[in-house]
TIZA-864692 format. One record per residue (C-alpha): residue number from 0; residue in one letter; x, y, z. Coordinates in steps of 0.1 Angstrom, whole numbers. Each point is the difference from the previous one (the first is absolute). Example, Ala and Ser with C-alpha at 12.3 -4.5 7.8 and 13.67 -1.06 7.14 Angstrom:
BEGIN
nr: 0; rest: A; u: 123; v: -45; w: 78
nr: 1; rest: S; u: 14; v: 34; w: -7
This chain:
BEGIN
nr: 0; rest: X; u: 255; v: -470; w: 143
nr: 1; rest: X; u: 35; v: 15; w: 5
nr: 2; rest: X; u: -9; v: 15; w: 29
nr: 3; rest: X; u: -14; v: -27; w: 17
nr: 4; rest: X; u: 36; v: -17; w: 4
nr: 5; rest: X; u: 11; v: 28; w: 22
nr: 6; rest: X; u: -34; v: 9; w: 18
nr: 7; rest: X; u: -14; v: -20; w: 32
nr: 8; rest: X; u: -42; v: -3; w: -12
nr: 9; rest: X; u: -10; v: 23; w: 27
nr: 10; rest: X; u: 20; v: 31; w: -22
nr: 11; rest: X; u: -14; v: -15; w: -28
nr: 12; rest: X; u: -39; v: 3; w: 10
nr: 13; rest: X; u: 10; v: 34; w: 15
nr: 14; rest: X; u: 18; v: 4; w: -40
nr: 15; rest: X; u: -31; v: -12; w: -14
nr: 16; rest: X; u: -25; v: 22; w: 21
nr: 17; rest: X; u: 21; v: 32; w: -6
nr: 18; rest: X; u: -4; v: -8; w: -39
nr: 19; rest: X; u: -35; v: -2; w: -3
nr: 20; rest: X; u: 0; v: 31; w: 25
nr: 21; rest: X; u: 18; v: 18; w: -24
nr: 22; rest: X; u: -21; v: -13; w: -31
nr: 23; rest: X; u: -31; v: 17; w: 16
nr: 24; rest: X; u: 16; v: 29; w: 11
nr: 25; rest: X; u: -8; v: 21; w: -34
nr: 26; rest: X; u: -34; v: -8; w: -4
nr: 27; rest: X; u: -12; v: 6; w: 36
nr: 28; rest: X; u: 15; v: 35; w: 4
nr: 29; rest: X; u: -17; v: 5; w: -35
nr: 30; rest: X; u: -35; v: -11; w: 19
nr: 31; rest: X; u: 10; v: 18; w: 27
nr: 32; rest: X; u: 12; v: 36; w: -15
nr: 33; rest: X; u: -34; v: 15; w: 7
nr: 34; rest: X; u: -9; v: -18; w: 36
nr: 35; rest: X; u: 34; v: 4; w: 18
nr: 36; rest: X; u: 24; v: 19; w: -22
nr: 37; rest: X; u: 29; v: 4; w: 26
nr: 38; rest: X; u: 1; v: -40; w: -3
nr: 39; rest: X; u: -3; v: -2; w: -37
nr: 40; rest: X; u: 26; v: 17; w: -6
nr: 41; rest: X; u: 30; v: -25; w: 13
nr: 42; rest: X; u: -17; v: -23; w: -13
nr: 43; rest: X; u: -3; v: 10; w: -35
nr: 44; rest: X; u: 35; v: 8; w: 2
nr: 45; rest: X; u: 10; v: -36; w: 14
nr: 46; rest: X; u: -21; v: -12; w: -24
nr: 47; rest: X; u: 8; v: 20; w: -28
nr: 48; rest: X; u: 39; v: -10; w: 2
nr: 49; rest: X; u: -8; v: -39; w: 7
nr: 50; rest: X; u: -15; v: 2; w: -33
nr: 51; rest: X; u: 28; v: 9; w: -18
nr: 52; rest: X; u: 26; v: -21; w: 20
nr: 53; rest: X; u: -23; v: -31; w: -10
nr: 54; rest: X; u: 1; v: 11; w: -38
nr: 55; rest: X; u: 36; v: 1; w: 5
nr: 56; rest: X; u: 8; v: -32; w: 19
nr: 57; rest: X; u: -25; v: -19; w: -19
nr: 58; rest: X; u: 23; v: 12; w: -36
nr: 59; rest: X; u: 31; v: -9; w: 18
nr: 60; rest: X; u: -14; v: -37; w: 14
nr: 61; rest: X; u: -9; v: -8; w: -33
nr: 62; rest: X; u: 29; v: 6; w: -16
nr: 63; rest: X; u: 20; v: -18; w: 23
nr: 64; rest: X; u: -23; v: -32; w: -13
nr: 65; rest: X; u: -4; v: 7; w: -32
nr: 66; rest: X; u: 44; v: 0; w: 5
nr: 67; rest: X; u: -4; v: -34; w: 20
nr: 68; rest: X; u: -21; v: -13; w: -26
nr: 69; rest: X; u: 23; v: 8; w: -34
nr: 70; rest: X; u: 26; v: -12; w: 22
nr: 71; rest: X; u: -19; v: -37; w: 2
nr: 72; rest: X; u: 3; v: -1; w: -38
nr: 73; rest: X; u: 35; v: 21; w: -4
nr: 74; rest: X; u: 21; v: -4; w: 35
nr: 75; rest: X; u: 12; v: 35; w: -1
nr: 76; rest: X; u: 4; v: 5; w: 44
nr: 77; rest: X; u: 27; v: -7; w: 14
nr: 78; rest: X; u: -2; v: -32; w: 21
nr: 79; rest: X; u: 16; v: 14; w: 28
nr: 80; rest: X; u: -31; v: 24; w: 3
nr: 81; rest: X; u: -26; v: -25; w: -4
nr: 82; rest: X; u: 16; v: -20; w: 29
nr: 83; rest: X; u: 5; v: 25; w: 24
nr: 84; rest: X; u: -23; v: -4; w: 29
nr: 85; rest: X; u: 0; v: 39; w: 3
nr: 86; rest: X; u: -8; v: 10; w: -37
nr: 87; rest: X; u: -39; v: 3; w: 4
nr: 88; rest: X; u: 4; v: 23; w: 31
nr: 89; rest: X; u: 28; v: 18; w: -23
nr: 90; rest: X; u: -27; v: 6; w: -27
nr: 91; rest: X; u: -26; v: 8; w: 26
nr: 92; rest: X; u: 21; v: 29; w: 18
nr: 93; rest: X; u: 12; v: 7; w: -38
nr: 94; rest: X; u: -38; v: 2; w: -12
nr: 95; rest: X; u: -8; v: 24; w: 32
nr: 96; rest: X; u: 26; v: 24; w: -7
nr: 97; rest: X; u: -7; v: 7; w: -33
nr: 98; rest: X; u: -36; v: 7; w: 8
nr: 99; rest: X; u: 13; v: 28; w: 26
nr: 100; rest: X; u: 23; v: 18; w: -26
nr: 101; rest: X; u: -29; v: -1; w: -23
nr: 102; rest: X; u: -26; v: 9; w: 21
nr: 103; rest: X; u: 24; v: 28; w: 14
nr: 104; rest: X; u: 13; v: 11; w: -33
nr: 105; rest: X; u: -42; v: 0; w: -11
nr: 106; rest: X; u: -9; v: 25; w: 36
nr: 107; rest: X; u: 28; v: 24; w: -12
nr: 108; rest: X; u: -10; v: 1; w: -38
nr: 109; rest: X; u: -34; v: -1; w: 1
nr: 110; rest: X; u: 5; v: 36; w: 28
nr: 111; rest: X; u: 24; v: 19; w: -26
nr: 112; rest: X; u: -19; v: 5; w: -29
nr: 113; rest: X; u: 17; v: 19; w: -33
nr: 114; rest: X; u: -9; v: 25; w: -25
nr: 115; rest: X; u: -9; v: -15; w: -33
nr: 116; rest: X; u: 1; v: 28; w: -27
nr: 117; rest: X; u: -11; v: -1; w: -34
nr: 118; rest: X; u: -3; v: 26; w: -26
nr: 119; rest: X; u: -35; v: 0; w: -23
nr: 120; rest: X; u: -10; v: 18; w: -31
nr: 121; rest: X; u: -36; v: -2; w: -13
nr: 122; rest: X; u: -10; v: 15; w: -35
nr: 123; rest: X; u: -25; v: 26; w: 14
nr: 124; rest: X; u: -2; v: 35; w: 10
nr: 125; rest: X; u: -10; v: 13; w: 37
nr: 126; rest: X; u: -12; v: 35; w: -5
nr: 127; rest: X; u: -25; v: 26; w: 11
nr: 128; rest: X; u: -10; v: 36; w: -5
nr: 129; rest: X; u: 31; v: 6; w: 26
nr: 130; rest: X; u: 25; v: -15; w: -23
nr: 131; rest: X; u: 16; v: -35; w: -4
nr: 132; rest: X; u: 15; v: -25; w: 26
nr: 133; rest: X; u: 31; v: -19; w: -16
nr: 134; rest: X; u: 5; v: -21; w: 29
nr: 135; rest: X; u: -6; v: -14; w: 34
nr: 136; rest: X; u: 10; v: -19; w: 30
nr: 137; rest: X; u: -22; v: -30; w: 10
nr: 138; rest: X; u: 8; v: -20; w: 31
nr: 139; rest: X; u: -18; v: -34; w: 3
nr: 140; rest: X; u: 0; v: -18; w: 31
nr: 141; rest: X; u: -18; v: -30; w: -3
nr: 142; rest: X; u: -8; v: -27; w: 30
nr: 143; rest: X; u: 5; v: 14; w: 28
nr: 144; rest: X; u: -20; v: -29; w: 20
nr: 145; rest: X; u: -3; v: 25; w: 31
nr: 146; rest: X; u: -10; v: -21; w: 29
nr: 147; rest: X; u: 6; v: -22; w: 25
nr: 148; rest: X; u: 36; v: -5; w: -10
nr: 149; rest: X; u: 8; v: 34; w: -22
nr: 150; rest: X; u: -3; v: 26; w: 21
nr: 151; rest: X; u: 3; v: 38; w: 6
nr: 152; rest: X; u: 41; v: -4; w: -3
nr: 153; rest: X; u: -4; v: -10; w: -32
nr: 154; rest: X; u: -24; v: 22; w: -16
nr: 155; rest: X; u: 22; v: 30; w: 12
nr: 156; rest: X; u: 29; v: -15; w: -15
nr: 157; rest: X; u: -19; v: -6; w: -30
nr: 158; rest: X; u: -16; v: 41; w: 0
nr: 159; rest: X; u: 38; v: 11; w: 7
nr: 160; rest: X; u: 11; v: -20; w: -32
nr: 161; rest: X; u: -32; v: 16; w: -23
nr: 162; rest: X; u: 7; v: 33; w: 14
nr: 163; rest: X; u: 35; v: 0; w: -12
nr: 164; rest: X; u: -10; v: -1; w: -32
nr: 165; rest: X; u: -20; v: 28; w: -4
nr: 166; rest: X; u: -31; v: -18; w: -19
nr: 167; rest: X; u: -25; v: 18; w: -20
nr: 168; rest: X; u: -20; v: -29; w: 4
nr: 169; rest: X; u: -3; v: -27; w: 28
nr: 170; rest: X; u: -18; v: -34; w: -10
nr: 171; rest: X; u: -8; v: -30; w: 22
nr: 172; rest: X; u: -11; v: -30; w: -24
nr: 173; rest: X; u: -18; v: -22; w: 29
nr: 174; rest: X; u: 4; v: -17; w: 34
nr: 175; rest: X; u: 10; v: 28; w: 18
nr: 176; rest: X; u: -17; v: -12; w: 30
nr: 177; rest: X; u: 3; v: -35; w: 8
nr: 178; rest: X; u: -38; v: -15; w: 8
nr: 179; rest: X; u: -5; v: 15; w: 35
nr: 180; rest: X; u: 3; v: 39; w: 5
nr: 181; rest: X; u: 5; v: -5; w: 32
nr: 182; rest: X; u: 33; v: 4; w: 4
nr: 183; rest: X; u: -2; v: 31; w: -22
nr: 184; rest: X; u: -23; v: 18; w: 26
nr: 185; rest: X; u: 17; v: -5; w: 29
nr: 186; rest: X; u: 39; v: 7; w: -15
nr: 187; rest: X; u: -15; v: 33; w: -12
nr: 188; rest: X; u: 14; v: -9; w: -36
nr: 189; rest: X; u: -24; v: 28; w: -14
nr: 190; rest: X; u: 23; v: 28; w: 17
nr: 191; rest: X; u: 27; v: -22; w: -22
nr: 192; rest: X; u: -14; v: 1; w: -29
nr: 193; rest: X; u: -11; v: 41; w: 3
nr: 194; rest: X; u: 40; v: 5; w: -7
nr: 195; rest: X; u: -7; v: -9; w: -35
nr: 196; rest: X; u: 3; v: 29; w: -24
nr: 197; rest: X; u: -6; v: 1; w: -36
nr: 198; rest: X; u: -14; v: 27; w: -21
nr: 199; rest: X; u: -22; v: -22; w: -21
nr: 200; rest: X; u: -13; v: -17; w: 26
nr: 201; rest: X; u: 1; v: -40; w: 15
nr: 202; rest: X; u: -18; v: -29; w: -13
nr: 203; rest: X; u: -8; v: -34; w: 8
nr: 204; rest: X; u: -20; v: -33; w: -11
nr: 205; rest: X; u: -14; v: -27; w: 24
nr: 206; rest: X; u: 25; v: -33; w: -3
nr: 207; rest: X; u: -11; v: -31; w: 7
nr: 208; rest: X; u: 8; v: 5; w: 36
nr: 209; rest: X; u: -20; v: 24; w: 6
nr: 210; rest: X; u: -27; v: -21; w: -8
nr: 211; rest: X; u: 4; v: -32; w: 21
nr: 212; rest: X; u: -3; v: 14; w: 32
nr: 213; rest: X; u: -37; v: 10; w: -8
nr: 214; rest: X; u: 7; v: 34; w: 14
nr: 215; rest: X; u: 4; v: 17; w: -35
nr: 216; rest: X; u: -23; v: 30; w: 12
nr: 217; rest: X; u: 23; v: 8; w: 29
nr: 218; rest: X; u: 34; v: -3; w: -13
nr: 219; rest: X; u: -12; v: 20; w: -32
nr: 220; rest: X; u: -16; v: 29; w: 25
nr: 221; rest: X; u: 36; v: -3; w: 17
nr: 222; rest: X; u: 14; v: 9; w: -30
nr: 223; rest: X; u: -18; v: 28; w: -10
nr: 224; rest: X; u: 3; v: 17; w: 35
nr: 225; rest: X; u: 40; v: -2; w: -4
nr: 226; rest: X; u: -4; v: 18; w: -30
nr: 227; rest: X; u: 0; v: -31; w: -28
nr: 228; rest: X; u: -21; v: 1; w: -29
nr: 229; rest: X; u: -16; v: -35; w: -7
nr: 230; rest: X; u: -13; v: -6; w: -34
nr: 231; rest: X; u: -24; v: -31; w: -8
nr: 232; rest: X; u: -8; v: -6; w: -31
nr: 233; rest: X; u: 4; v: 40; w: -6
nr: 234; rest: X; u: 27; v: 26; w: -14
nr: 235; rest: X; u: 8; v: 37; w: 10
nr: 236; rest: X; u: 5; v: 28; w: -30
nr: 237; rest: X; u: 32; v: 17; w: 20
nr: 238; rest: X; u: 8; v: 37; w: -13
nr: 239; rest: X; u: -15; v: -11; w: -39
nr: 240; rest: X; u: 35; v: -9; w: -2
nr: 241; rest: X; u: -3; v: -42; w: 6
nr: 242; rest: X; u: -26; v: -27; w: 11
nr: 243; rest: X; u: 5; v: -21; w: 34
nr: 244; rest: X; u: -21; v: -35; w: -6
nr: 245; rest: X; u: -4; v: -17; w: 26
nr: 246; rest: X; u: -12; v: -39; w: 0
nr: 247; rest: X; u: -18; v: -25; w: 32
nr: 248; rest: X; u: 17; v: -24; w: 4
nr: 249; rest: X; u: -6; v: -36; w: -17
nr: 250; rest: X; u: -12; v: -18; w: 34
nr: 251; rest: X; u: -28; v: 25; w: 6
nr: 252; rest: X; u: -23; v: -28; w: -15
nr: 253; rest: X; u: 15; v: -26; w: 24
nr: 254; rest: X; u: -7; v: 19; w: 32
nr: 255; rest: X; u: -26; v: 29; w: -8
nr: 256; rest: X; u: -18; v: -21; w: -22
nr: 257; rest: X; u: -6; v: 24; w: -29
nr: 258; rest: X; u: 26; v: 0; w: -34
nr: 259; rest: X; u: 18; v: 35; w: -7
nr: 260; rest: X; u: -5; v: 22; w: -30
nr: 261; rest: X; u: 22; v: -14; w: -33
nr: 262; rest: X; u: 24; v: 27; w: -8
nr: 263; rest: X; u: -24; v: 8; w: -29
nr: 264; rest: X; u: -27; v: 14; w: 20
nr: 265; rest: X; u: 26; v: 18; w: 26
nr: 266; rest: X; u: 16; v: 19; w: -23
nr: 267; rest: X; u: -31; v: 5; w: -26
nr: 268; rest: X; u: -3; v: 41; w: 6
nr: 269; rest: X; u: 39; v: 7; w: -1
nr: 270; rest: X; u: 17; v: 20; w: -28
nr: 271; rest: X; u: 28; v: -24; w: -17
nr: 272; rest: X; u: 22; v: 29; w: -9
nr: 273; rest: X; u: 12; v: 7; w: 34
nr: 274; rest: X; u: 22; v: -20; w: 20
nr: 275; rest: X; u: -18; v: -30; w: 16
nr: 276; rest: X; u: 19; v: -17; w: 32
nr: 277; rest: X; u: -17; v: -32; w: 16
nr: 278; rest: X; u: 1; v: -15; w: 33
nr: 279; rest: X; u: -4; v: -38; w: 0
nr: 280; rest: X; u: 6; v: -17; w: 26
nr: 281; rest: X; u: 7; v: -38; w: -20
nr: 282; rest: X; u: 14; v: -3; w: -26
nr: 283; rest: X; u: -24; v: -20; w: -24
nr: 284; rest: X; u: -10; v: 7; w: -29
nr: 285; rest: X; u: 20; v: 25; w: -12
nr: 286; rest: X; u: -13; v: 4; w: -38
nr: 287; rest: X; u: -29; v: 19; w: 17
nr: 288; rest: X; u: 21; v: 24; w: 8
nr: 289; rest: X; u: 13; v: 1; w: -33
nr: 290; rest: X; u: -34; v: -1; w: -17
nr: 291; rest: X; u: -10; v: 30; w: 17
nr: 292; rest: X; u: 29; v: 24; w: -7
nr: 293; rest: X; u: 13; v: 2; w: 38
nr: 294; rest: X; u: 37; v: 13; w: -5
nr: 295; rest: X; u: 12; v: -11; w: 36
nr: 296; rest: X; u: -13; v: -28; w: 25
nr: 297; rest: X; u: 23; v: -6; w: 31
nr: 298; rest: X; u: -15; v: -31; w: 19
nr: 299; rest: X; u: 15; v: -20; w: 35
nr: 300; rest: X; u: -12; v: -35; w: 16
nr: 301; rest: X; u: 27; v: -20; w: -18
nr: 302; rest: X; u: 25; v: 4; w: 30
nr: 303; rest: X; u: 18; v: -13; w: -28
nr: 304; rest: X; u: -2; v: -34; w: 21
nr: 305; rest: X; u: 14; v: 18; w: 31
nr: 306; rest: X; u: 19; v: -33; w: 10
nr: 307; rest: X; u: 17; v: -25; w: -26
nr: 308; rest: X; u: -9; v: -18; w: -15
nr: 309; rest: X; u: -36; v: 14; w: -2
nr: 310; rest: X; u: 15; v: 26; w: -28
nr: 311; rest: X; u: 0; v: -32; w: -25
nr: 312; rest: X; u: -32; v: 0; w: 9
nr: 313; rest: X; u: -8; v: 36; w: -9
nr: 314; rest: X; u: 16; v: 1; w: -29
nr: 315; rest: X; u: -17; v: -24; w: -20
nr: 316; rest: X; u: -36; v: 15; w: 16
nr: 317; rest: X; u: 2; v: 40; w: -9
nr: 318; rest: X; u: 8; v: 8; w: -36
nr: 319; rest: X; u: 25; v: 20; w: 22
nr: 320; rest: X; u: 7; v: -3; w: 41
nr: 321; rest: X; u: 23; v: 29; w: 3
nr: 322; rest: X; u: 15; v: 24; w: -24
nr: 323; rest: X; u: -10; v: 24; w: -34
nr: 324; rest: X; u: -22; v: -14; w: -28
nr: 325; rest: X; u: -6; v: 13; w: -26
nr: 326; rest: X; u: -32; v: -10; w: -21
nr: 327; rest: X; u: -9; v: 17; w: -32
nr: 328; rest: X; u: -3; v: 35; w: 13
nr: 329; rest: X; u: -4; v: -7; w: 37
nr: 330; rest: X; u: 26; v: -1; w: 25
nr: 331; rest: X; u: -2; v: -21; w: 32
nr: 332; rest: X; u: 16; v: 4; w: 36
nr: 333; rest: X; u: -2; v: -33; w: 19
nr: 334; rest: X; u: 13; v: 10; w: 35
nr: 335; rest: X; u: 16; v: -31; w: 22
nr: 336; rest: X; u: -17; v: 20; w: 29
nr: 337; rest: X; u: 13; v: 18; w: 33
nr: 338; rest: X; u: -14; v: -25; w: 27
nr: 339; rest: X; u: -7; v: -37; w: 4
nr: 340; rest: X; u: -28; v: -19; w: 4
nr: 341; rest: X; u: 7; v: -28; w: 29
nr: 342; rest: X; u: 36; v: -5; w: 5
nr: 343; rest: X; u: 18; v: 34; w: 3
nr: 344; rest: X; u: 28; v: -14; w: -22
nr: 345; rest: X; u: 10; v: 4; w: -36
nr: 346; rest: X; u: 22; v: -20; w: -16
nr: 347; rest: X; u: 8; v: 2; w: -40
nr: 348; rest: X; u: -14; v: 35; w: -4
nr: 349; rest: X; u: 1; v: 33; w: 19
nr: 350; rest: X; u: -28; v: 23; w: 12
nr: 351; rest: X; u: 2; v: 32; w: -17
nr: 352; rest: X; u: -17; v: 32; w: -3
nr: 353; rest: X; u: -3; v: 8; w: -39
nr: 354; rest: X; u: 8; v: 32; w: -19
nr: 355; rest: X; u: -12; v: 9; w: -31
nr: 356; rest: X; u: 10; v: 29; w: -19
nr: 357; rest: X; u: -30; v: 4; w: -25
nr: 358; rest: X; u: 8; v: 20; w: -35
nr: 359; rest: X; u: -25; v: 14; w: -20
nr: 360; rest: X; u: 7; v: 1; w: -37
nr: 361; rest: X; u: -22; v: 9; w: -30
nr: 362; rest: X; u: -14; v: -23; w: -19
């Protein structure tokens, strides 16, 4: 309405059709990822970033009315504002702005992830005939989202960061791959991901992502060929120093159509008195974890929102959306994630890689 005072109406059908242009521009460079991927990609990207300026006009428009309409009941504007014949356009070109910076301030965040450290100790031994492990590094890099819109640049960035810190243990709790392997093919990722080095080896889970492109066999095989370990409803005996459990993912009833094991029947043959780690790619229902003696679970998906205010949102869904919890006996890693999942922007968290330095003490 504010802009059609300053707009002839052929600008503002030429406004309206660029709009709705930009409304479909997500979802049809979704459709068209697999049919004519050197056109999907703008516009995802368009897409993706119209997306977020909408959440972020649409926050700011409404609070400009819900201002207009305390001020019907408790005149707090000046009058000088509400009479000038330029305010609207003022708060228009205001609104605008804003939405750059953000959306600006979100492109740089969400491409600078940190290091989150933490420091763990877990009442149980890690030993062998060789002798005893006291402790160990464990990096845990949790959606990647590699794809249409997180490419090669990013993984390397990503390896050099791992790499750096010298990891006994690399773990990648879900949606590594972003529904279409596509993209992971033909950007050679798997030389990428061959940089990876860590004595004990590197694990990962199926997320929910790897699930909704219905290509799960592929982007699984991928994985193994780049020298990735996927467990499914399994666990690895590494060394008869420590367990590695490894949980499918929750929507593998929603698109594969069959339920995965309970955590019971998964970890029914393992020896409690070593070290258990789990990979779970949501985090629900973490008293299982508990029930079953696991002494570490890292988990992603959360994003931790990725954009405000969607980390309200989070937090009151996941016991915890980002951080250390502690439950009884079990400690849990929830990981805000090193990617993004539609908009490349972050905005009230950071991407991070996370380090855990793992202490083994005697019961």
């Amino acid at each position: 309405m504010a802009l059609s005072r300053y707009i002839t109406t052929p600008w503002l059908w030429l406004y309206g059709i660029t709009f709705f242009t930009l409304a479909l521009a997500y979802p049809l460079g979704r459709y068209l990822e697999g049919i004519v991927p050197s056109l999907a990609y703008p516009l995802v990207l368009i897409g993706a970033y119209w997306l977020a300026a909408i959440l972020y006009m649409a926050m700011m428009l409404i609070t400009i009315e819900i201002a207009r309409l305390i001020h019907r009941f408790q005149p707090f504007i000046p009058e000088s504002w509400l009479n000038y014949e330029k305010t609207p356009l003022y708060l228009v070109l205001a609104v605008l702005s804003m939405t750059a910076l953000l959306l600006t301030y979100g492109s740089w965040n969400a491409k600078n992830p940190q290091i989150t450290s933490y420091e763990i100790a877990i009442a149980k031994e890690a030993s062998n005939e060789a002798g005893s492990l006291e402790e160990m590094t464990i990096a845990v890099v949790s959606d990647l989202h590699l794809g249409t819109i997180i490419h090669n640049d990013r993984l390397l960035k990503m390896v050099e960061m791992v790499q750096a810190l010298e990891p006994d243990l690399i773990l990648f709790p879900g949606d590594v791959i972003d529904e279409d392997p596509g993209p992971f093919a033909k950007q050679d990722m798997k030389a990428t991901f061959e940089k990876l080095r860590a004595p004990y080896g590197i694990y990962a889970v199926p997320g929910n992502h790897e699930y909704i492109g219905q290509q799960w066999d592929e982007i699984f095989a991928y994985l193994e060929e780049s020298g990735v370990t996927v467990l499914r409803d399994e666990y690895r005996r590494i060394d008869d120093l420590f367990y590695i459990v490894g949980r499918d993912d929750l929507s593998r009833k929603n698109f594969a159509g069959t339920e995965r094991k309970s955590l019971a029947e998964v970890m029914e043959q393992i020896d409690p008195t070593l070290p258990i780690l789990l990979l779970d790619h949501q985090p629900f229902y973490l008293e299982e974890a508990v029930e079953q003696g696991v002494d570490l679970q890292v988990s992603g998906h959360t994003h931790r929102g990725q954009l405000f205010p969607f980390n309200l949102v989070t937090h009151f869904m996941f016991e915890t959306d980002w951080g250390h919890l502690v439950k009884g006996d079990s400690h849990f890693i929830v990981s805000t994630g090193f990617g993004t999942w539609g908009p490349p922007i972050r905005i009230g968290n950071r991407p991070e890689v996370v380090e855990i330095r793992l202490y083994f003490r005697a019961p």
